[in-house]
N, C-alpha and C positions, 0 to 999 in steps of 0.2 A: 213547204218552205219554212213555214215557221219552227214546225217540228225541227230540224236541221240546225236552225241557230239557236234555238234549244242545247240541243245536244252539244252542240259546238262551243258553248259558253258554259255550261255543268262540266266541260272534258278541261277547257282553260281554269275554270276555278281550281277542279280537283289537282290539274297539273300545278297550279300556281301554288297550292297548299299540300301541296306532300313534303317537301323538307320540311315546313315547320310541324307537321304532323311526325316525321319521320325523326326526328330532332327532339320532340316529346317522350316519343314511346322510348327511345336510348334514354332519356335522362331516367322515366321511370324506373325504363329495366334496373338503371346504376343505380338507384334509390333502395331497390329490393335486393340487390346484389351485397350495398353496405351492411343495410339490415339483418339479413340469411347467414352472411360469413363471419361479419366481425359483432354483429349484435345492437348498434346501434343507430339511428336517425340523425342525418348530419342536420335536420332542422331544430335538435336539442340542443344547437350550438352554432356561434357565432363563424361563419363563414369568411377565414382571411384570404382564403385562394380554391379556386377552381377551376383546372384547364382541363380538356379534354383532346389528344389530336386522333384520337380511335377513330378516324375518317381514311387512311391509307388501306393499300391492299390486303384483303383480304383480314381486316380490322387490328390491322396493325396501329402501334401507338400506344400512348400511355394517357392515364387520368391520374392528376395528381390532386389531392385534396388536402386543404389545412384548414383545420379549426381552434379554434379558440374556445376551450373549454372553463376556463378561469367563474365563469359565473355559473356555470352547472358541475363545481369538481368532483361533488359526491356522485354525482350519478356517470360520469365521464370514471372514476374510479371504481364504480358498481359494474358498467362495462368491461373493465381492464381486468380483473381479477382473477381471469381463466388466463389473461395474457401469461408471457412466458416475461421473468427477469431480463433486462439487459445484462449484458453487452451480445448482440451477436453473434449467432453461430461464422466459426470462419468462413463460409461460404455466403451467407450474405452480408458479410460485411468488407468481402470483396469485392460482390457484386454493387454494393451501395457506396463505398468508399475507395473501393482499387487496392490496389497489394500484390504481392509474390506469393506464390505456394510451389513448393515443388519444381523449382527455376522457371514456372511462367510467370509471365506478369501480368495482370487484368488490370485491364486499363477502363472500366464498363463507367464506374465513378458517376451513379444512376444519380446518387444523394445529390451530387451538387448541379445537376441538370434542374432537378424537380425543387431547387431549394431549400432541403431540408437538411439541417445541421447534423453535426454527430452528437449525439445523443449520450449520455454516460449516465443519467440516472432518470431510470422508466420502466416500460414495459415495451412488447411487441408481440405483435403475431402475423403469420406467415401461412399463407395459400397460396399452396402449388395448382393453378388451373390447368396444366398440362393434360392432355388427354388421357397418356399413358402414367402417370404417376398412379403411383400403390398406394401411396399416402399423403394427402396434398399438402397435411402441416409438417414432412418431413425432406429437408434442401438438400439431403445427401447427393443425388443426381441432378441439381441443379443445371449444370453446367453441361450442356448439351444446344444440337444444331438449332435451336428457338426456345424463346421463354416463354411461359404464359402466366403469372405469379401477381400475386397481391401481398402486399404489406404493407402492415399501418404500427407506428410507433407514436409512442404517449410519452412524452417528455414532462417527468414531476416537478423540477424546478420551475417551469415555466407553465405549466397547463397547457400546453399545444400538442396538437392529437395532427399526426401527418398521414396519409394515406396513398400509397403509388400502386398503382396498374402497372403492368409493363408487360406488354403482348406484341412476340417479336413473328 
């Protein structure tokens, strides 16, 4: 008998602590994720937002991140230097800001979901997570039946470093 409430109380605890265990290991995987693709530690800088809603089917959702780079700029600019110049390729700055091409109109306007401004002097860089992409730092095919894509823009005037997930 004893044995049994044993068991029964190690099965409640394990149950009671797996989201928060389940809820660690995603924050770490995002931790290695920032580091591997874009180069950086978002612990090297001051943290003004961070949402994540990657909980829907089938890990759909976005992670948006801002930082506040202003007191580490040199090393935030050591980071940036592979980045690619601003302004945007047309294709995401469709998909970030909305626009026409070709008589359609996208209306996706990711930027002002995730709060992040239009940007006109910086850097950025772009990861295509897609399965089937050939080349994930290149948007030519973007625009297809799901997204799966990372992008982070560095904003010079201001020192703010933004960063969006978006996995459709």
């Amino acid at each position: 008998m004893k044995r049994w409430k044993l068991v029964v109380v190690l099965l409640v605890i394990i149950t009671l602590s797996s989201p928060f265990l389940f809820d660690y290991i995603l924050k770490a995987k995002q931790n290695h994720f920032i580091r591997d693709t874009f180069g950086f530690n978002k612990k090297e800088f001051k943290v003004l937002k961070e949402t994540d809603s990657h909980r829907g089917f089938h890990g759909d959702g976005d992670y948006v991140l801002i930082l506040d780079c202003s007191e580490n700029r040199e090393k935030a600019l050591e980071y940036t230097k592979e980045w690619k110049s601003l302004p945007l390729t047309e294709n995401l700055q469709l998909l970030m800001y909305g626009g026409e091409k070709e008589d359609h109109f996208y209306n996706y306007n990711l930027a002002d979901a995730s709060n992040i401004p239009e940007i006109k002097n910086g850097y950025y860089y772009f990861y295509d997570r897609y399965a089937n992409s050939k080349d994930p730092k290149d948007d030519t095919n973007i625009f297809r039946g799901s997204f799966n894509f990372s992008l982070a823009l560095y904003d010079l005037d201001t020192d703010i470093m933004y960063l969006l997930e978006f996995d459709t």
